[in-house]
Residue frames as a rotation matrix with the C-alpha (Angstrom) as fourth column:
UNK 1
0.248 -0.968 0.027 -38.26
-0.490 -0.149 -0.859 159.01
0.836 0.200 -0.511 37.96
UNK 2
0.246 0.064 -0.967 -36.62
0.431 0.887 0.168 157.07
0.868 -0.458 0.190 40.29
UNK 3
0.917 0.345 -0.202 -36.13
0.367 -0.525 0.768 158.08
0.159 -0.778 -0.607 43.79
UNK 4
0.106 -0.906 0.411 -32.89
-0.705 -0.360 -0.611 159.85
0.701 -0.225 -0.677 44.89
UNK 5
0.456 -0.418 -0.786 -30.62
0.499 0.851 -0.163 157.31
0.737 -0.318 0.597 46.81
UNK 6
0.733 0.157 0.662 -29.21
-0.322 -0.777 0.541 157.61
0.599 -0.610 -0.519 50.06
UNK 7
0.103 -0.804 -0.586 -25.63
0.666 0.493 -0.559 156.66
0.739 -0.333 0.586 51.48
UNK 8
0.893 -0.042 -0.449 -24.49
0.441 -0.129 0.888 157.49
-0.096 -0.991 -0.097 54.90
UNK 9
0.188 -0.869 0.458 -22.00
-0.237 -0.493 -0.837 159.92
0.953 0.049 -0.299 55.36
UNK 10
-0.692 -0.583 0.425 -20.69
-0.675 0.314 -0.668 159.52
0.256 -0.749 -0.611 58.96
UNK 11
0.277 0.424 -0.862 -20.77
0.352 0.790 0.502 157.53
0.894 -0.443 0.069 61.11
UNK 12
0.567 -0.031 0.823 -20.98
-0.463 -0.838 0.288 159.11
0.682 -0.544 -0.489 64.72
UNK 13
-0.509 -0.674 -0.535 -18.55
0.301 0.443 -0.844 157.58
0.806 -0.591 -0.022 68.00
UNK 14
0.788 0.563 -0.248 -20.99
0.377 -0.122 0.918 157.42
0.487 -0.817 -0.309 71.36
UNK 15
-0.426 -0.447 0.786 -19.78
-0.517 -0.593 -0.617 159.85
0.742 -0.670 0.022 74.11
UNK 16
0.682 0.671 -0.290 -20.17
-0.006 0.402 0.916 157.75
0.731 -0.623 0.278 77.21
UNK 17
0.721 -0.510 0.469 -18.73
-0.679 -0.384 0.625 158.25
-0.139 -0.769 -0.624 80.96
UNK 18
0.318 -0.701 0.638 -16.51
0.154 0.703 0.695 154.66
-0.936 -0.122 0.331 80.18
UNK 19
-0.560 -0.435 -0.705 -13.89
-0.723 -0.159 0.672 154.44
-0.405 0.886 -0.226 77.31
UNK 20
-0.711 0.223 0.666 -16.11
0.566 0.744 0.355 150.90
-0.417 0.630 -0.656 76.22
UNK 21
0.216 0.976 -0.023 -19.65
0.695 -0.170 -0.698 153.26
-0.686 0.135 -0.715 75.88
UNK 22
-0.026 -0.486 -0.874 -17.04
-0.606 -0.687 0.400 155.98
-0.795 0.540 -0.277 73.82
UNK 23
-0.900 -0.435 0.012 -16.52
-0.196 0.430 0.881 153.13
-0.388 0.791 -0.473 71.32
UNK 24
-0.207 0.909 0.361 -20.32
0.556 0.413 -0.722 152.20
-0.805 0.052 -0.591 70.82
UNK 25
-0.918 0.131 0.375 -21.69
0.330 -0.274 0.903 153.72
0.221 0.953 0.208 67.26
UNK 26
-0.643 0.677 -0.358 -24.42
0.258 -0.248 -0.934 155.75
-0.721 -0.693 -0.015 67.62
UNK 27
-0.031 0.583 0.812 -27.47
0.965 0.230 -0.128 155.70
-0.261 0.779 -0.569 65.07
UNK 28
-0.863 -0.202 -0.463 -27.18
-0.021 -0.901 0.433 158.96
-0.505 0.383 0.774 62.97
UNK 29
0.534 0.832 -0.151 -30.06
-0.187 -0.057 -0.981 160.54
-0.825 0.551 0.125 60.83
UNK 30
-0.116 -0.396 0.911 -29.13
0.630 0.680 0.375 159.10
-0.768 0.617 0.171 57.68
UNK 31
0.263 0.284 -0.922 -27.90
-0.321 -0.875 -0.362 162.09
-0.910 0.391 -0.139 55.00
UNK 32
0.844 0.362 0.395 -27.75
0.282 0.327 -0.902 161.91
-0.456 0.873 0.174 51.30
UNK 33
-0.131 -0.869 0.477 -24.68
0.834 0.164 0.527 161.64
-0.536 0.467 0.704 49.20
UNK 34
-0.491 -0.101 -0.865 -23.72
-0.392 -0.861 0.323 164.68
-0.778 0.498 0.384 46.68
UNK 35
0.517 0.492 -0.701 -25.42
-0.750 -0.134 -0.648 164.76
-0.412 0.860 0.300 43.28
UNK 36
-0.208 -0.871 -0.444 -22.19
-0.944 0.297 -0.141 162.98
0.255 0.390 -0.885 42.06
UNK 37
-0.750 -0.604 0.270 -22.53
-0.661 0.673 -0.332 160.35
0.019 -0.427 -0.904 44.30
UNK 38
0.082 0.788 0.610 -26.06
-0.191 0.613 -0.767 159.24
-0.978 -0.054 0.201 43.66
UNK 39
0.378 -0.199 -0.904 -25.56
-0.899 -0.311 -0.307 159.59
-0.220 0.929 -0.297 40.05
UNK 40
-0.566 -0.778 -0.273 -22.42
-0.787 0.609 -0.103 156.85
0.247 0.156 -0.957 40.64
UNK 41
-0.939 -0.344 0.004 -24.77
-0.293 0.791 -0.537 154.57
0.181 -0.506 -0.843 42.45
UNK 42
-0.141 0.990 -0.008 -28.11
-0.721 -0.108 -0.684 155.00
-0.678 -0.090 0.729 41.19
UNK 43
0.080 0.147 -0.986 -27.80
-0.767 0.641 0.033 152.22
0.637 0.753 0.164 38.53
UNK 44
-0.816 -0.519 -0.254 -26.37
-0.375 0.810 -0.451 149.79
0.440 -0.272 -0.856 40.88
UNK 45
-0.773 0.417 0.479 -29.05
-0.593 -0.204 -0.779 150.65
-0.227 -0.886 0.404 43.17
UNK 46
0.039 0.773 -0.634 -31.76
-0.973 -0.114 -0.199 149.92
-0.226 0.625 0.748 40.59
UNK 47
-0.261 -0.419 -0.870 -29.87
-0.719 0.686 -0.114 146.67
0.645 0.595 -0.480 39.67
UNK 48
-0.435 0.061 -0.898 -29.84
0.484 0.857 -0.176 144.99
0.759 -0.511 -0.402 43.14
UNK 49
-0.918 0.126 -0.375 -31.18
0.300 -0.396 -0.868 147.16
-0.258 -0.910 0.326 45.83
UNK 50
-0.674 0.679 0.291 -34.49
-0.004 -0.398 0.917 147.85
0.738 0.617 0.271 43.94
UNK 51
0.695 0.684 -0.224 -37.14
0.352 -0.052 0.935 146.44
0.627 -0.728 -0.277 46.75
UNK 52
-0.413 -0.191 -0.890 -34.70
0.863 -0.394 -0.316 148.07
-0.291 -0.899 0.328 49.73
UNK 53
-0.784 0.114 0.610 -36.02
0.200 -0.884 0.423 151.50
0.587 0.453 0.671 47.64
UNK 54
0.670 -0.372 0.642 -36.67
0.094 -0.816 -0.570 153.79
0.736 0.442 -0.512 49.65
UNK 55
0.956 -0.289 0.045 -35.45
0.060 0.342 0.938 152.47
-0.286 -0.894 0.345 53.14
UNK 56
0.754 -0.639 0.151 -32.06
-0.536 -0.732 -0.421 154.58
0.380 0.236 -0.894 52.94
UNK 57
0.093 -0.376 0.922 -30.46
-0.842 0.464 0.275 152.11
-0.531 -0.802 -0.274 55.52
UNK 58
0.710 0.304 0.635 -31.83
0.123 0.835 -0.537 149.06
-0.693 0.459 0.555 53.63
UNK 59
0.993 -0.106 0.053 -29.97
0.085 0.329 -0.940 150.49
0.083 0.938 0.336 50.50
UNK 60
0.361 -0.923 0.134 -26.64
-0.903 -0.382 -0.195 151.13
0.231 -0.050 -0.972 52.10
UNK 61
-0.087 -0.627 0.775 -26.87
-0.721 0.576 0.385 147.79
-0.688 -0.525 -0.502 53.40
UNK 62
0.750 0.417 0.514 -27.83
0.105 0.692 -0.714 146.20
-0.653 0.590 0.475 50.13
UNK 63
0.931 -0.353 -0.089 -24.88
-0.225 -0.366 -0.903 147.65
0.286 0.861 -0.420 48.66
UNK 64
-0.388 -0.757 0.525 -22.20
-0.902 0.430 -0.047 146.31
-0.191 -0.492 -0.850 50.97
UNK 65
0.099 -0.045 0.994 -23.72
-0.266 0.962 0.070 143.42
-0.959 -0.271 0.084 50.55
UNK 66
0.760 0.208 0.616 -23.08
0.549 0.304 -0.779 143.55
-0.349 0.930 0.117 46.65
UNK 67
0.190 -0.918 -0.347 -19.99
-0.064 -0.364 0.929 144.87
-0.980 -0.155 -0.128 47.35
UNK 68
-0.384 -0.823 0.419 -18.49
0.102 0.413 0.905 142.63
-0.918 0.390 -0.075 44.43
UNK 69
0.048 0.465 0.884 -21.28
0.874 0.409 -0.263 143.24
-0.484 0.785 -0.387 42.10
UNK 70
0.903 0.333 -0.272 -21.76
0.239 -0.914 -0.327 147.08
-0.357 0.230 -0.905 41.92
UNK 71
0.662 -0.596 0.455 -19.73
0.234 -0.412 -0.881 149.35
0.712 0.689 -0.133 39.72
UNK 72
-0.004 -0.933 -0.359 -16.74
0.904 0.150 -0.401 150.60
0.428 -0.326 0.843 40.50
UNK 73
-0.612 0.183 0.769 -17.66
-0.245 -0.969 0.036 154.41
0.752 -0.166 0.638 40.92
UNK 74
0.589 0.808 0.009 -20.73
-0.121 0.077 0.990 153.25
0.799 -0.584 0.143 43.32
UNK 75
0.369 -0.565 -0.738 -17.80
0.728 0.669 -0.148 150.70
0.577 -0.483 0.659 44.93
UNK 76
-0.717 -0.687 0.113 -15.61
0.556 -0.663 -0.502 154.33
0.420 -0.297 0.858 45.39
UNK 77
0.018 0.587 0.809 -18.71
-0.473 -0.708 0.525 156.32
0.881 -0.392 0.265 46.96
UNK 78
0.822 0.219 -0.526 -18.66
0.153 0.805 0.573 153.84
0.549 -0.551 0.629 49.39
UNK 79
-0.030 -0.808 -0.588 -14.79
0.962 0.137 -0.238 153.68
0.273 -0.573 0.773 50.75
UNK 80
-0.453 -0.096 0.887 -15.27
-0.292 -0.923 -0.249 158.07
0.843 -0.372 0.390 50.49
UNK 81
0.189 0.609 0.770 -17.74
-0.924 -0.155 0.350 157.53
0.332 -0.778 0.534 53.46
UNK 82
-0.661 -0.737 -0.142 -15.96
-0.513 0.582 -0.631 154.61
0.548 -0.345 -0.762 54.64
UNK 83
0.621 0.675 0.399 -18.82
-0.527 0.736 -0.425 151.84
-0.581 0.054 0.812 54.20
């Protein structure tokens, strides 16, 4: 079966002593979408993100980058976690 897919859910905001080091993104452990949401975006995944499998990063960024290609439900798992 194919692996379970992984989309970022936040995205974190660096605490830092200046307001520029506050704005800095800090790398997050990288958590797994609801049932729903892999469901929506396991085909897509399969379609174009196949070799990023399983590199969780790899497939979030293979899917922005196929923004225009992937379904529409995958497309909407995406804006929920604002990717």
């Amino acid at each position: 079966m194919f692996p379970k897919i992984a989309i970022v859910l936040t995205i974190a905001v660096a605490a830092g002593p200046t307001g520029a080091l506050a704005q800095l993104p800090l790398p997050l452990p990288v958590a797994q979408g609801t049932p729903e949401d892999r469901a929506a975006c396991e085909p897509d995944v399969k379609r174009h993100c196949k070799a990023a499998v399983p590199d969780q990063l790899r497939v979030l960024n293979c899917l922005q980058d196929n923004r225009k290609r992937i379904s529409r439900a995958c497309q909407g798992v995406l804006v929920k976690y604002g990717q």
